[in-house]
Every structure is written in C-alpha cells, then in structure tokens.
PDB file of N, CA, C, O and CB in Angstrom:
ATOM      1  N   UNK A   1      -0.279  49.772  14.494  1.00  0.00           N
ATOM      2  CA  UNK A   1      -1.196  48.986  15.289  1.00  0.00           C
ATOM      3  C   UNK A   1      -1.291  47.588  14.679  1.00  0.00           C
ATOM      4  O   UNK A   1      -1.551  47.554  13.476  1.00  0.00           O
ATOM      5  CB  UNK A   1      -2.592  49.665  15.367  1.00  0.00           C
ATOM      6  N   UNK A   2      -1.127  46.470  15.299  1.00  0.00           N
ATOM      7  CA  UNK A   2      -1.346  45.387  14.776  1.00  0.00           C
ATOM      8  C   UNK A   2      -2.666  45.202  14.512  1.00  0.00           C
ATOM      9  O   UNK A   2      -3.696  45.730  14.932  1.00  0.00           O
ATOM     10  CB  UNK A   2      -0.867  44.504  15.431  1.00  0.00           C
ATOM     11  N   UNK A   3      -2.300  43.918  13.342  1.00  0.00           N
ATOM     12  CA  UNK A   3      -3.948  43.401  12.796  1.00  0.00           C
ATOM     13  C   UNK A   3      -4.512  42.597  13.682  1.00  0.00           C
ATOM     14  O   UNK A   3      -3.794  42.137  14.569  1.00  0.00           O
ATOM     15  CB  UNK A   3      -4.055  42.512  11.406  1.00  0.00           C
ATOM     16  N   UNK A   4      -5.869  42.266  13.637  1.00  0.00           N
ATOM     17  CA  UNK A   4      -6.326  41.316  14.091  1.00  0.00           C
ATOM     18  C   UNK A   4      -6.242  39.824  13.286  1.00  0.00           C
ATOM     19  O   UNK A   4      -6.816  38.818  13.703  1.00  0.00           O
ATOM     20  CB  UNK A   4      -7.472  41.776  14.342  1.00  0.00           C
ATOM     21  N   UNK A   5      -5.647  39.856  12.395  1.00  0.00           N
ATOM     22  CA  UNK A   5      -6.128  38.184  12.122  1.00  0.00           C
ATOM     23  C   UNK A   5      -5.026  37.304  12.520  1.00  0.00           C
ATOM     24  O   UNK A   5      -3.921  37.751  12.828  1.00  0.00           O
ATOM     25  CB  UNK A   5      -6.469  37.775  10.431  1.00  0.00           C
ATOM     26  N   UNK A   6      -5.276  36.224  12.516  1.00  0.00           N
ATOM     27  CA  UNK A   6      -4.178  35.287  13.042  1.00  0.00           C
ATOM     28  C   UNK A   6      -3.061  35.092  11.980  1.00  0.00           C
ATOM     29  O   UNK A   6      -2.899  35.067  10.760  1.00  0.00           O
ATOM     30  CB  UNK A   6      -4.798  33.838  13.428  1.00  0.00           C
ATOM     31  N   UNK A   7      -2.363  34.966  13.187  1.00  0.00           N
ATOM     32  CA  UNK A   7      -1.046  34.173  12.134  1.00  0.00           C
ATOM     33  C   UNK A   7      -1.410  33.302  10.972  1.00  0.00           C
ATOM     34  O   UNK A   7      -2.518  32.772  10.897  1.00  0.00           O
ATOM     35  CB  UNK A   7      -0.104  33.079  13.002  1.00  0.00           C
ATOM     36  N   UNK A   8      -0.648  33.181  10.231  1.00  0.00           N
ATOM     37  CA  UNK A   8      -0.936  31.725   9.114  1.00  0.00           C
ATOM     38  C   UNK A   8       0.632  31.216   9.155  1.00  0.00           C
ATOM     39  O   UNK A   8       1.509  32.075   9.070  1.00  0.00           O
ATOM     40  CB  UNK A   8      -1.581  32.188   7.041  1.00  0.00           C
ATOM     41  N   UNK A   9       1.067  29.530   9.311  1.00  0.00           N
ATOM     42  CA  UNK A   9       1.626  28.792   9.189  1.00  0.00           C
ATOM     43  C   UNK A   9       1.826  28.661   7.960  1.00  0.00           C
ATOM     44  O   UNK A   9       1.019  29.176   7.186  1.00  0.00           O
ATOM     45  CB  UNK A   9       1.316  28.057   9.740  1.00  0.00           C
ATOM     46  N   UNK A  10       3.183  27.790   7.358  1.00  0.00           N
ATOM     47  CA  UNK A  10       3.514  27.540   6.386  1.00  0.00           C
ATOM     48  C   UNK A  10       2.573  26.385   5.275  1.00  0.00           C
ATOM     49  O   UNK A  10       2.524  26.313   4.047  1.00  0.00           O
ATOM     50  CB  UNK A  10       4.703  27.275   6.795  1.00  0.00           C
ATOM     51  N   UNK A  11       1.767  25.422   6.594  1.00  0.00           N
ATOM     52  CA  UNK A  11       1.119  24.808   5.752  1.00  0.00           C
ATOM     53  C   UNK A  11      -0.329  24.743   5.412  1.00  0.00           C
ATOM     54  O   UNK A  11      -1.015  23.983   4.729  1.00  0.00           O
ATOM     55  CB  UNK A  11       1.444  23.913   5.951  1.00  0.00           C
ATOM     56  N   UNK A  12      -0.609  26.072   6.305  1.00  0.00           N
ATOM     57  CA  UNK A  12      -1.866  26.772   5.784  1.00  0.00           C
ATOM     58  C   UNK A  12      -1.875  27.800   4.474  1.00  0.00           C
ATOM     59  O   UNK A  12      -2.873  28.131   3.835  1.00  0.00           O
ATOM     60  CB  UNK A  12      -2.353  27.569   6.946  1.00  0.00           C
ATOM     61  N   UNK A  13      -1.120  28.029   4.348  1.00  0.00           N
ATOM     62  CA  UNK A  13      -0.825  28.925   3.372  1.00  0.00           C
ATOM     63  C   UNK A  13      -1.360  27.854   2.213  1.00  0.00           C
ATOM     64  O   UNK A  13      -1.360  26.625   2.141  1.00  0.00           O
ATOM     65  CB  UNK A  13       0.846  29.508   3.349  1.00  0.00           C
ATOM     66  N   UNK A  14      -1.872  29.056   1.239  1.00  0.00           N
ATOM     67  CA  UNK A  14      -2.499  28.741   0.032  1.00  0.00           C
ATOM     68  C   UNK A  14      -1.312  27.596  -1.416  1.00  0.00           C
ATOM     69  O   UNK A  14      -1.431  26.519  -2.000  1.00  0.00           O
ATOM     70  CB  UNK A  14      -2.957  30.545  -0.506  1.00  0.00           C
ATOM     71  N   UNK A  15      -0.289  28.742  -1.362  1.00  0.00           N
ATOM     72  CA  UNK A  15       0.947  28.218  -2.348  1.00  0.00           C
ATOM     73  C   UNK A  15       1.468  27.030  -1.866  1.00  0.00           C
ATOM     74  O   UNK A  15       2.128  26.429  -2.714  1.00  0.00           O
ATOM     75  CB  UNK A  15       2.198  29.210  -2.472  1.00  0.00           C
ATOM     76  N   UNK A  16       1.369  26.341  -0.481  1.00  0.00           N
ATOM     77  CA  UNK A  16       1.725  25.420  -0.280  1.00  0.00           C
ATOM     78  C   UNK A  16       1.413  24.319  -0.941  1.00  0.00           C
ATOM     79  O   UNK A  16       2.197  23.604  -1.565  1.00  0.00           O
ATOM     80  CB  UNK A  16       1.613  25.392   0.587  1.00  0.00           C
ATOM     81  N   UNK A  17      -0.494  24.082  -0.722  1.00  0.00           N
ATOM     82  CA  UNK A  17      -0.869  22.950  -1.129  1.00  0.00           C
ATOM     83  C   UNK A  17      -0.805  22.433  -2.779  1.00  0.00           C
ATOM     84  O   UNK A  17      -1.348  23.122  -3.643  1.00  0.00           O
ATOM     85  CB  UNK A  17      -2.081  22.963  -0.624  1.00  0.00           C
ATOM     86  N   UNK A  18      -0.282  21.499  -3.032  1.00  0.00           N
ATOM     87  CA  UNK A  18       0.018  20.632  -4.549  1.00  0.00           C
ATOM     88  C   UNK A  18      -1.345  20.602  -5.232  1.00  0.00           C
ATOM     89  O   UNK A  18      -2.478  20.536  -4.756  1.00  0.00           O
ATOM     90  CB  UNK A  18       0.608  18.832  -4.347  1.00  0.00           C
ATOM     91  N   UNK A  19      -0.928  20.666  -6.416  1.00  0.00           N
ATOM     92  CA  UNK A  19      -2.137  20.326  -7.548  1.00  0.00           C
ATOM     93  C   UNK A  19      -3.133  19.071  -7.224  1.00  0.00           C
ATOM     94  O   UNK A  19      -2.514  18.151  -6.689  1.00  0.00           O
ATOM     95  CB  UNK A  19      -1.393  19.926  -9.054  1.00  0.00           C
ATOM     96  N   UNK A  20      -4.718  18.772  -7.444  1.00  0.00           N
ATOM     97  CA  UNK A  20      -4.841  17.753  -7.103  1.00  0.00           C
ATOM     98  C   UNK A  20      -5.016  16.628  -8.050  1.00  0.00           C
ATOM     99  O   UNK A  20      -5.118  16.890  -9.248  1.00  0.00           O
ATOM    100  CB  UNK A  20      -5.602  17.884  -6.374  1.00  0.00           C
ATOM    101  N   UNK A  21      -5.059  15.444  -7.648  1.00  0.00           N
ATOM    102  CA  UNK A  21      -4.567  14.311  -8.729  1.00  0.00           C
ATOM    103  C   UNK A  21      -5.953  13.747  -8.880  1.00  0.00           C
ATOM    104  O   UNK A  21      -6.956  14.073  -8.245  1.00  0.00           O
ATOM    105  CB  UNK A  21      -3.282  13.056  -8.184  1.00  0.00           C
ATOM    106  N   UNK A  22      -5.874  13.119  -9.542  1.00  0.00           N
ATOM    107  CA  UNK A  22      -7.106  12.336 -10.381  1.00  0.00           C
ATOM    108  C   UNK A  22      -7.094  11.181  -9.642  1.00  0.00           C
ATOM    109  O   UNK A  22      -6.033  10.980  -9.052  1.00  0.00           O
ATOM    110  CB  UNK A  22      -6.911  11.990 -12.093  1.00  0.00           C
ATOM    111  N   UNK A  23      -8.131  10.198  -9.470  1.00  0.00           N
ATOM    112  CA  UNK A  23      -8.321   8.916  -8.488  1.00  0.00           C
ATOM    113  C   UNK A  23      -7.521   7.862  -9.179  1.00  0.00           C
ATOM    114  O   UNK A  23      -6.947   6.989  -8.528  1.00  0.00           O
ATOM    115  CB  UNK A  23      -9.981   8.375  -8.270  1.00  0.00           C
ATOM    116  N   UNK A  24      -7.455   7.934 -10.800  1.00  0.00           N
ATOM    117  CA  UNK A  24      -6.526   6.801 -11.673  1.00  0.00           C
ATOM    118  C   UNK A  24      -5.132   6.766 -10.592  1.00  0.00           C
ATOM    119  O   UNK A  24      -4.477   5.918  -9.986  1.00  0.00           O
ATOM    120  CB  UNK A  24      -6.020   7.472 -13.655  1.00  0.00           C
ATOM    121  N   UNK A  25      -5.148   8.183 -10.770  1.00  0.00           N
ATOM    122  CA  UNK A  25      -3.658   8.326 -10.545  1.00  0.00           C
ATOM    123  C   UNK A  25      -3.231   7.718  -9.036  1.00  0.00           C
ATOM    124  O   UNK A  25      -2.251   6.997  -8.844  1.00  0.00           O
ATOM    125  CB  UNK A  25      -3.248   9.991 -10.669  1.00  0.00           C
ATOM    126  N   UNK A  26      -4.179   8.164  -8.012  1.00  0.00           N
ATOM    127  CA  UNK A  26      -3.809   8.043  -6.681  1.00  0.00           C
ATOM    128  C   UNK A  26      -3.683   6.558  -6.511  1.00  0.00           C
ATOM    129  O   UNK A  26      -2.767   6.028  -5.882  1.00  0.00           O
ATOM    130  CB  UNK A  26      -4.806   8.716  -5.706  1.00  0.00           C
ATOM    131  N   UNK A  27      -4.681   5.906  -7.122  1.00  0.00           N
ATOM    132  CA  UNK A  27      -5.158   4.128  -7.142  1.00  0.00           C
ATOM    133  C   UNK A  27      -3.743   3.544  -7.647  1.00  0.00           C
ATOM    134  O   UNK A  27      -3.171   2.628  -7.056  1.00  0.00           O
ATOM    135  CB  UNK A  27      -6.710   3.589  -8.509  1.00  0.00           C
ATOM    136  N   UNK A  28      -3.306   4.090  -8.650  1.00  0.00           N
ATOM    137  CA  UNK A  28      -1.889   3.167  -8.947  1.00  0.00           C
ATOM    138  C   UNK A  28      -0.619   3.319  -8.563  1.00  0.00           C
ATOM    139  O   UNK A  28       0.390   2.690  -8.881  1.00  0.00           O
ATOM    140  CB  UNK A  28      -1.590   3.096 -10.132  1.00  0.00           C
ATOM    141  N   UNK A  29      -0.901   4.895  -7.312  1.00  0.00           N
ATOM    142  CA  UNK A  29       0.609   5.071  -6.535  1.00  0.00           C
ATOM    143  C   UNK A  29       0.025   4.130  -5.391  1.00  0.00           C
ATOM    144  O   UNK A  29       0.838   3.284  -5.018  1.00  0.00           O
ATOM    145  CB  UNK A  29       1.239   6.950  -5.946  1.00  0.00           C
ATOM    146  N   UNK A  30      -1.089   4.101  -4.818  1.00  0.00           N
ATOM    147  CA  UNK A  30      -1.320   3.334  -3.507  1.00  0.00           C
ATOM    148  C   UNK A  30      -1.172   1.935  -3.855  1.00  0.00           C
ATOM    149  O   UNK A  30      -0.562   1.293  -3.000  1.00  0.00           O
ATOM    150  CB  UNK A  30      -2.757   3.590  -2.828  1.00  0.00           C
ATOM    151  N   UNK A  31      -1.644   1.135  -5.096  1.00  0.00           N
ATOM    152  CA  UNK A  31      -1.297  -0.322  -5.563  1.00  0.00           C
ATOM    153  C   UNK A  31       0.161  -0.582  -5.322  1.00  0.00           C
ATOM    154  O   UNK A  31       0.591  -1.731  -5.225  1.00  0.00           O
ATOM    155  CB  UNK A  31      -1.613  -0.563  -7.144  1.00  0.00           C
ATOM    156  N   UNK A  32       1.068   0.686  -5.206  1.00  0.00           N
ATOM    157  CA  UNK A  32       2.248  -0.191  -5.070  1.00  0.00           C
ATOM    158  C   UNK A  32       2.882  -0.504  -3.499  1.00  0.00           C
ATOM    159  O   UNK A  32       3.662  -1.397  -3.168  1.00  0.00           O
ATOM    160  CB  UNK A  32       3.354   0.510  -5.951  1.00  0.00           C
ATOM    161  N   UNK A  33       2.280   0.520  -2.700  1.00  0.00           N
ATOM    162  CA  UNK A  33       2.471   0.264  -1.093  1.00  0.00           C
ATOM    163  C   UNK A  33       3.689   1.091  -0.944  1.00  0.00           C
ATOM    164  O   UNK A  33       4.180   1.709  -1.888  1.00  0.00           O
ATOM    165  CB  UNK A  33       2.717  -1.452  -0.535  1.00  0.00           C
ATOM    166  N   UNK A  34       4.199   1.094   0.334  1.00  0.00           N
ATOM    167  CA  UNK A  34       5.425   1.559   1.122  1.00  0.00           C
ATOM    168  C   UNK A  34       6.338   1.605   1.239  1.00  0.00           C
ATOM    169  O   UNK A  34       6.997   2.053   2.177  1.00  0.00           O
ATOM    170  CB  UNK A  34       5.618   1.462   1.721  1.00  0.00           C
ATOM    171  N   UNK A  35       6.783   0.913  -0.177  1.00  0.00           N
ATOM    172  CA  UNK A  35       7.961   0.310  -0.294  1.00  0.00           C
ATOM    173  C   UNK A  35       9.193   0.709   0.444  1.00  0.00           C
ATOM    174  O   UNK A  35       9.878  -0.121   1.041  1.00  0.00           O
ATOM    175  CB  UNK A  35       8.197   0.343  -1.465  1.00  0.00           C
ATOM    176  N   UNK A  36       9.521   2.197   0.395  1.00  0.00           N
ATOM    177  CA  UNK A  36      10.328   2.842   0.679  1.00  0.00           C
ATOM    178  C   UNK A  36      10.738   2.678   1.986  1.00  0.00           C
ATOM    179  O   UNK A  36      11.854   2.514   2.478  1.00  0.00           O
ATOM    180  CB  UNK A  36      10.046   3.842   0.364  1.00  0.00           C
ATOM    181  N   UNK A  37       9.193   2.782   2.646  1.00  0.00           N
ATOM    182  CA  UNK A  37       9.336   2.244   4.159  1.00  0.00           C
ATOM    183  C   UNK A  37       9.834   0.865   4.425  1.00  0.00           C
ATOM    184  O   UNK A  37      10.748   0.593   5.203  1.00  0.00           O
ATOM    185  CB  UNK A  37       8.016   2.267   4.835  1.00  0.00           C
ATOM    186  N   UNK A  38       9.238   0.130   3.802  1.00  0.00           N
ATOM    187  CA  UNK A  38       9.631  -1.690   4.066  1.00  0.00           C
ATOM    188  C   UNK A  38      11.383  -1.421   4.032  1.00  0.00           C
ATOM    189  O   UNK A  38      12.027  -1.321   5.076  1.00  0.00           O
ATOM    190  CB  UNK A  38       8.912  -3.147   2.315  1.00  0.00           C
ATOM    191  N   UNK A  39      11.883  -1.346   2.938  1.00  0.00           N
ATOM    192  CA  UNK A  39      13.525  -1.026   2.812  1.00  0.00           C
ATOM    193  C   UNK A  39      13.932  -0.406   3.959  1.00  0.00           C
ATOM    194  O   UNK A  39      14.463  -1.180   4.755  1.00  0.00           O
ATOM    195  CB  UNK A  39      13.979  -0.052   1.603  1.00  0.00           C
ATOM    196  N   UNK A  40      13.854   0.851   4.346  1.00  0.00           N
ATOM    197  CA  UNK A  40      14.448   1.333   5.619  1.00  0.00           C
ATOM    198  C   UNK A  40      14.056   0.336   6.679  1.00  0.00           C
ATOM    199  O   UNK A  40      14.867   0.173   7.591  1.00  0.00           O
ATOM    200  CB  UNK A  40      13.959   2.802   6.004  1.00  0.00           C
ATOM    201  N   UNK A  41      12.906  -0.372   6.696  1.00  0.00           N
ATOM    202  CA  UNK A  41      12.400  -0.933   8.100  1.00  0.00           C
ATOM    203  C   UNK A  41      13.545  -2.321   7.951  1.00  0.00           C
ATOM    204  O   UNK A  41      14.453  -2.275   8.781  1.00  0.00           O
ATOM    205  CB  UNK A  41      10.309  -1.393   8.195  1.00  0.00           C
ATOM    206  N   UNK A  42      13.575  -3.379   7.103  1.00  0.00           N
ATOM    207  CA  UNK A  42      14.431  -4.274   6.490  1.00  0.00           C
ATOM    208  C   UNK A  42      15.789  -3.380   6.696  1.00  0.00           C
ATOM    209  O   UNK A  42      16.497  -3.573   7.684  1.00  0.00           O
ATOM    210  CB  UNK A  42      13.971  -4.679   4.876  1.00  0.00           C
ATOM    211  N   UNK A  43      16.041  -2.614   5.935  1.00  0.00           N
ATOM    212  CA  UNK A  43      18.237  -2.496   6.846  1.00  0.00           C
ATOM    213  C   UNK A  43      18.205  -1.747   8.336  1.00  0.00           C
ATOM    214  O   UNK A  43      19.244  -1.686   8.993  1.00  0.00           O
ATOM    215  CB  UNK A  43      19.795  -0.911   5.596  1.00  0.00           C
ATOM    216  N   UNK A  44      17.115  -1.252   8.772  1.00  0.00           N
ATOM    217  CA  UNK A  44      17.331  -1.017  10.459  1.00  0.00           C
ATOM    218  C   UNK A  44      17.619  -2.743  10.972  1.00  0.00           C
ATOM    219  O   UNK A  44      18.619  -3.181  11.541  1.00  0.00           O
ATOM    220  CB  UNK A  44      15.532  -0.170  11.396  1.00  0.00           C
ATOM    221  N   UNK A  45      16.552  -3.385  10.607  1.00  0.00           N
ATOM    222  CA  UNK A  45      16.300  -4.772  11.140  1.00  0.00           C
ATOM    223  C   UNK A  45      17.258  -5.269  11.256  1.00  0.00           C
ATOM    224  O   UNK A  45      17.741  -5.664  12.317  1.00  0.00           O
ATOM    225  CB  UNK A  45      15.579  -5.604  10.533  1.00  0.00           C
ATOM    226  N   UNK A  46      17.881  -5.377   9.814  1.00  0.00           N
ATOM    227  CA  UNK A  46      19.186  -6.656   9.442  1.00  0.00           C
ATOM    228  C   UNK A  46      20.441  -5.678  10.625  1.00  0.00           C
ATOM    229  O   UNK A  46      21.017  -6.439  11.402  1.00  0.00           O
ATOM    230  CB  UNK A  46      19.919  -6.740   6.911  1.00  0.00           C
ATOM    231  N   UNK A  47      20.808  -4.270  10.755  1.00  0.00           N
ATOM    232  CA  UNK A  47      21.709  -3.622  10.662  1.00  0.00           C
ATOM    233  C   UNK A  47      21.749  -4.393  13.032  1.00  0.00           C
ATOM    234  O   UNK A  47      22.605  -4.652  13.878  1.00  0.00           O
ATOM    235  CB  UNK A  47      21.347  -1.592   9.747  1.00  0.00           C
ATOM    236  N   UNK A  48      20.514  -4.387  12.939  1.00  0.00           N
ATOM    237  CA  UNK A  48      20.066  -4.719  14.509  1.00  0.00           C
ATOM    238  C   UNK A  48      20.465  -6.465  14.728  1.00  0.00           C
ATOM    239  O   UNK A  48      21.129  -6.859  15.686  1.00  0.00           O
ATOM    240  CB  UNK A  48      18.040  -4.385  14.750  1.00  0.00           C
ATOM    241  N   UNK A  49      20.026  -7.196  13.863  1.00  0.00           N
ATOM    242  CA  UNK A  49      19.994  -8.624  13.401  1.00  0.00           C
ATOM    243  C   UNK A  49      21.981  -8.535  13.809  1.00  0.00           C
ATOM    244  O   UNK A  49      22.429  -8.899  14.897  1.00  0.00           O
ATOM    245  CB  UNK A  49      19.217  -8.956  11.267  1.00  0.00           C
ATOM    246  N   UNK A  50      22.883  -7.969  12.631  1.00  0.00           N
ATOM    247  CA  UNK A  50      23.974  -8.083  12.620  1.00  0.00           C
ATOM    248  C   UNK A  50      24.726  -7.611  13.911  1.00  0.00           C
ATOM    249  O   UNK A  50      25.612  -8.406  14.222  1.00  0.00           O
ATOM    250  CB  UNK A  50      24.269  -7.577  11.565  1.00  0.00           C
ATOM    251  N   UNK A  51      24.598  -6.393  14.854  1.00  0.00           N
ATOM    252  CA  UNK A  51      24.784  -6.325  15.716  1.00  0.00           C
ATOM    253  C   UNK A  51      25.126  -7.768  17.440  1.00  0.00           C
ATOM    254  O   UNK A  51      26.086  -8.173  18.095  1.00  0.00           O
ATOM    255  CB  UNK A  51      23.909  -5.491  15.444  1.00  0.00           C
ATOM    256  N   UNK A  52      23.422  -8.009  17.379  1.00  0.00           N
ATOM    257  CA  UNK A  52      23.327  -8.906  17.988  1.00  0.00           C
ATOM    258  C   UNK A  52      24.195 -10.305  17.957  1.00  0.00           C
ATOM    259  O   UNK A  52      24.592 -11.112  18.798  1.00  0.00           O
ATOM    260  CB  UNK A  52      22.291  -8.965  17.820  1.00  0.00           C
ATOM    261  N   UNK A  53      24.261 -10.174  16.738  1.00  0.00           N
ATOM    262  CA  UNK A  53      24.875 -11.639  16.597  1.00  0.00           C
ATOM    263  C   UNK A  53      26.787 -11.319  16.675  1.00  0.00           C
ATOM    264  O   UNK A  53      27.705 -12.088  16.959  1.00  0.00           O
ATOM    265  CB  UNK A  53      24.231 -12.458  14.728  1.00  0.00           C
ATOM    266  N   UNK A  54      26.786 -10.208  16.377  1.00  0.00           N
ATOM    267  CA  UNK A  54      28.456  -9.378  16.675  1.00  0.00           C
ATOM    268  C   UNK A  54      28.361  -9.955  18.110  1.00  0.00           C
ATOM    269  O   UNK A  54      28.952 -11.008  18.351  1.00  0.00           O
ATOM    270  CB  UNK A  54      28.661  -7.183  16.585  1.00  0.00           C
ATOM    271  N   UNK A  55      27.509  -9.199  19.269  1.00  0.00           N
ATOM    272  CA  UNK A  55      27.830  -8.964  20.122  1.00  0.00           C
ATOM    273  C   UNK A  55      27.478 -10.728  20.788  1.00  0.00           C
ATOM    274  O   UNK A  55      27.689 -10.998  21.971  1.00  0.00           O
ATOM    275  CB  UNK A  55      27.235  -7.577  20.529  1.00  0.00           C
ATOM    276  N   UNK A  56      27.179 -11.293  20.241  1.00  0.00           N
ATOM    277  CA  UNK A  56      26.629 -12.760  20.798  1.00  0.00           C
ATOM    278  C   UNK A  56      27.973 -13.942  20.735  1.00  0.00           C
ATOM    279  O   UNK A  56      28.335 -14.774  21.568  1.00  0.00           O
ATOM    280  CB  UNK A  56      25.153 -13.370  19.621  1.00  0.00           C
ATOM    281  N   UNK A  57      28.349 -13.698  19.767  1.00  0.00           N
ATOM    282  CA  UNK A  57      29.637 -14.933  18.984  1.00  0.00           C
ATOM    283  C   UNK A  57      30.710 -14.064  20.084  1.00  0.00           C
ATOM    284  O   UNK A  57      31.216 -14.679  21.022  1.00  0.00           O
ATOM    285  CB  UNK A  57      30.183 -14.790  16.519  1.00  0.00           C
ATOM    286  N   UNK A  58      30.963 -12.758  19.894  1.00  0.00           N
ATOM    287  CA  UNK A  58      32.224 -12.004  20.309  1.00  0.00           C
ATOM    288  C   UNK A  58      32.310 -12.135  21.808  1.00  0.00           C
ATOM    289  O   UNK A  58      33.172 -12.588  22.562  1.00  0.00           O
ATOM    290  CB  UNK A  58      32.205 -10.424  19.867  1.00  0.00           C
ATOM    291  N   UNK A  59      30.875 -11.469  22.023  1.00  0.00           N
ATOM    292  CA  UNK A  59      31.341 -11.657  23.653  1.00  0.00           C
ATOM    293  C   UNK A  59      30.724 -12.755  24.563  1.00  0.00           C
ATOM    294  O   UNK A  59      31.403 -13.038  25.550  1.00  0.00           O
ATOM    295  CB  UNK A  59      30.996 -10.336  24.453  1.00  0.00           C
ATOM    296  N   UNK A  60      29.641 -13.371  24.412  1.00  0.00           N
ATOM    297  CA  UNK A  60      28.893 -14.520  25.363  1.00  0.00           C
ATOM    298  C   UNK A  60      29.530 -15.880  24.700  1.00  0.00           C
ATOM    299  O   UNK A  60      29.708 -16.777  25.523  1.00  0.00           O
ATOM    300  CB  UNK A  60      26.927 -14.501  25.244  1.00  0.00           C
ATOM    301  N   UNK A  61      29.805 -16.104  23.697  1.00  0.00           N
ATOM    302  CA  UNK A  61      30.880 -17.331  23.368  1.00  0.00           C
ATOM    303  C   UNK A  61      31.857 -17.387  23.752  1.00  0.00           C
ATOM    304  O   UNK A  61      32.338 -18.461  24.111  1.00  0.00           O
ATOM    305  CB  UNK A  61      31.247 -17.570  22.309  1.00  0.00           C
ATOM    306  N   UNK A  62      32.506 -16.247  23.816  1.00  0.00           N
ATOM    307  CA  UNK A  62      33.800 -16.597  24.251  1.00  0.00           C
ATOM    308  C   UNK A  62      34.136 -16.622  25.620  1.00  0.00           C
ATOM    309  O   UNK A  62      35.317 -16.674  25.963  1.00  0.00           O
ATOM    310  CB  UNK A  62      34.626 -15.836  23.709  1.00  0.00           C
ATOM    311  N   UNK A  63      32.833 -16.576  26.769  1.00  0.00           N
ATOM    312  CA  UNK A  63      32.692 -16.719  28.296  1.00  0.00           C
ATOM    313  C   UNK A  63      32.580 -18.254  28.619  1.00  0.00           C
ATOM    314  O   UNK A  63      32.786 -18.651  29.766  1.00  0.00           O
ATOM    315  CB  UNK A  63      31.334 -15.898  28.873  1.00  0.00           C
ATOM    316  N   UNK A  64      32.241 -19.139  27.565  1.00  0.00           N
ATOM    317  CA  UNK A  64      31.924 -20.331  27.957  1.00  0.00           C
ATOM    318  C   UNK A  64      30.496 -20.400  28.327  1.00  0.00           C
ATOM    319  O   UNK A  64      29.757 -19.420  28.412  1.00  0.00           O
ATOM    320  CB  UNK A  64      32.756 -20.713  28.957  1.00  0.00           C
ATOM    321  N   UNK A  65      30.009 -22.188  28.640  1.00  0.00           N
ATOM    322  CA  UNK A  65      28.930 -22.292  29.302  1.00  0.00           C
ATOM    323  C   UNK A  65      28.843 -21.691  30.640  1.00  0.00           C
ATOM    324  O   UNK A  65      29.854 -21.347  31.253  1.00  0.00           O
ATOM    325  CB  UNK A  65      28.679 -23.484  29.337  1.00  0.00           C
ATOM    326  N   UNK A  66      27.477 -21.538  31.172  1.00  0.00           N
ATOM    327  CA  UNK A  66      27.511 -21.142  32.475  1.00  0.00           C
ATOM    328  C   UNK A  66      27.408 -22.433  33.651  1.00  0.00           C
ATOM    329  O   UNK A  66      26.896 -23.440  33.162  1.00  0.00           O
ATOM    330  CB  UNK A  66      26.334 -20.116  32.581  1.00  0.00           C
ATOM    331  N   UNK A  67      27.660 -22.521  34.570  1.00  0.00           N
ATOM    332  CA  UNK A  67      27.784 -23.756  35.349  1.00  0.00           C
ATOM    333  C   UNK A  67      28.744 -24.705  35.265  1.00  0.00           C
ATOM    334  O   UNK A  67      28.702 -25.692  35.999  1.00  0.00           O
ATOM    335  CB  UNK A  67      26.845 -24.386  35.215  1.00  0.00           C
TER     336      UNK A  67
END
C-alpha cells in the first residue's frame, strides 16, 4: 500500500543543502561581483560584435551604394 507523504525532490532533501557560511565570508565573495558572468556576457557580445561586422564589410560593401 502506498504511503501517504509526498514525494521529496532532490533539492528538498536534507543532504543536499551546503554548510552555512559566516557573513565575513559571504561579504567578501559578494565584494567581488559576477565576474564570471561579465566574461561570458563580454565574449557573447564581442563574438556578436565580430559577426556583424563579418557580415557588413563581406556582404553590404561589396553591393555598393544604394541609388
């Protein structure tokens, strides 16, 4: 016969959650920001940046002016 209690998810589960940190600690990982993010956001950008300008010189320059 099944139980009654609910399921539990992986991130309800007890063993999941990490030790907790001290406020020193949290204050001087947040002082440094996102970095990780800025970098990925910076080479999507440039990788988009380089594209455009591929597709700008290669193909709309070499059509001439319009008129």
């Amino acid at each position: 016969m099944p139980t009654a209690e609910p399921p539990q998810t992986a991130t309800q589960s007890p063993d999941r959650i990490g030790a907790p940190i001290s406020a020193e600690a949290a204050t001087q990982v947040l002082r440094r920001g996102p970095i990780g993010a800025y970098i990925v956001a910076g080479i999507a950008v440039g990788i988009l940046l380089i594209g455009w300008l591929v597709f700008y010189f290669l193909l709309f320059m070499r059509r001439g002016s319009i008129g």
